[in-house]
C-alpha positions, 0 to 999 in steps of 0.5 A: 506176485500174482494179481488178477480183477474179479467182478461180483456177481452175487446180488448180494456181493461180499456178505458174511457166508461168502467172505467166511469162505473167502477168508478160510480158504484164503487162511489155507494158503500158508506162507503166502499173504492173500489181499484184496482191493476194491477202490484203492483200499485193501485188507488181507483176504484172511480178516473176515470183518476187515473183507465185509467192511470193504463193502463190496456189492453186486457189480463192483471190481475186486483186485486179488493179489 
């Protein structure tokens, strides 16, 4: 497994545009399973509401596995 950090730059963090993307992009990675972490939870990267719930703002350190 692949796993690597990621700190947001955007101002506004993880809002809904970018975590549609995410999410789409994620969605295109057929057979593998795509999560992200931030503070010891996580949600699979291809649930839209589930990434904007993590509320990940400017600053914060994202874990992508």
């Amino acid at each position: 497994m692949k796993t690597f950090t990621y700190t947001i730059k955007d101002e506004l963090g993880i809002h809904a545009r970018p975590a549609g993307m995410l999410a789409k992009t994620a969605k295109g990675f057929a057979g593998t399973t795509v999560t992200i972490e931030k503070d010891g939870k996580e949600v699979a990267a291809t649930k839209l509401i589930a990434l904007m719930g993590l509320g990940v703002k400017q600053n914060d350190t994202i874990t992508v596995k």
